[in-house]
C-alpha positions, 0 to 999 in steps of 0.5 A, a space after each residue: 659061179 653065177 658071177 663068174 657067169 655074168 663078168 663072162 658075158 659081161 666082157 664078151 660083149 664089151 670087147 665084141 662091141 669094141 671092133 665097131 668102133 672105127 678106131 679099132 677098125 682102122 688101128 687093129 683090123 686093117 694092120 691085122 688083115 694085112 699081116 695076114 694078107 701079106 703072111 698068106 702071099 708069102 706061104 702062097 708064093 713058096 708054092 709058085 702061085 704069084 700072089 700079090 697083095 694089091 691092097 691092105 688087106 687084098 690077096 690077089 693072083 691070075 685066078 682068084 682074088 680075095 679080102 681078108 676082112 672083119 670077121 677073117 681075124 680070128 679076133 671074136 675066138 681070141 676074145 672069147 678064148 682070152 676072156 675064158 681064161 681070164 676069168 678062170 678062178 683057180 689058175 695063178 697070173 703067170 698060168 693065164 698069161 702063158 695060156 693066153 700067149 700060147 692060145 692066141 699064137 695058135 688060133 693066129 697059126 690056125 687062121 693063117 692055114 685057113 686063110 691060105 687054105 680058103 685061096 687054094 678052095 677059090 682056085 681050085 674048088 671054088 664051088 665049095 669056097 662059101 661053105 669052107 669060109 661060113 660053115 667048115 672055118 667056123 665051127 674049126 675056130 669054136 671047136 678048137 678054141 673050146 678044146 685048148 681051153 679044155 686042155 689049159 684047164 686039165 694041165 
């Protein structure tokens, strides 16, 4: 169990350390931000609210604007969700794929609400945007990650 332990933390901060590396910042964080930039345009618009997206990864409209930047990726959850399952000694191969593929598209689904969720707070709560984006959004990614890891165990 205490190897188990040690691989975890072991691979957790090996693939958090990786997104410093201006490869990966420049091959998966901008390409990630603005699919999910251009994604939130284009829920945002269905509800007439004239976004575009000015840059990359910038979403920007007549009332608010704002950058889907590190840390807006869902990519530290996924990793951690990613490693626990890999790690997980009693589950065949096919069972960790299809719950790495599953748990990734919903914490990708799950970002993307928030995402558009945290345009909506700009525009029409903008005093309670930080607190959302810091505090609200994160424990939600934590919390739901945990949970499905949880319920990929059981199942």
């Amino acid at each position: 169990m205490i190897r188990i332990w040690i691989l975890f933390i072991g691979i957790l901060i090996a693939l958090l350390l990786l997104p410093r590396s201006t490869t990966y910042q420049n091959t998966v964080e901008k390409p990630i931000g603005g699919i999910y930039s251009s994604l939130a345009a284009v829920v945002l618009n269905l509800f007439g609210y004239n976004l575009e997206k000015t840059e990359d990864t910038e979403l920007s409209g007549p009332q608010f604007s704002m950058n889907v930047s590190k840390g807006c990726d869902a990519v530290a959850p996924m990793i951690m969700l990613i490693t626990a399952i890999t790690l997980y000694p009693s589950a065949s191969i096919r069972k960790k794929f299809k719950g790495i593929a599953i748990g990734c598209a919903l914490l990708f689904a799950l970002n993307l609400l928030r995402i558009v969720s945290l345009y909506l707070i700009g525009i029409h709560a903008n005093s309670w945007f930080d607190f959302f984006h810091v505090e609200f959004w994160q424990a939600i990614f934590i919390f739901i990650a945990l949970l499905y890891f949880v319920n990929w165990i059981r199942n």
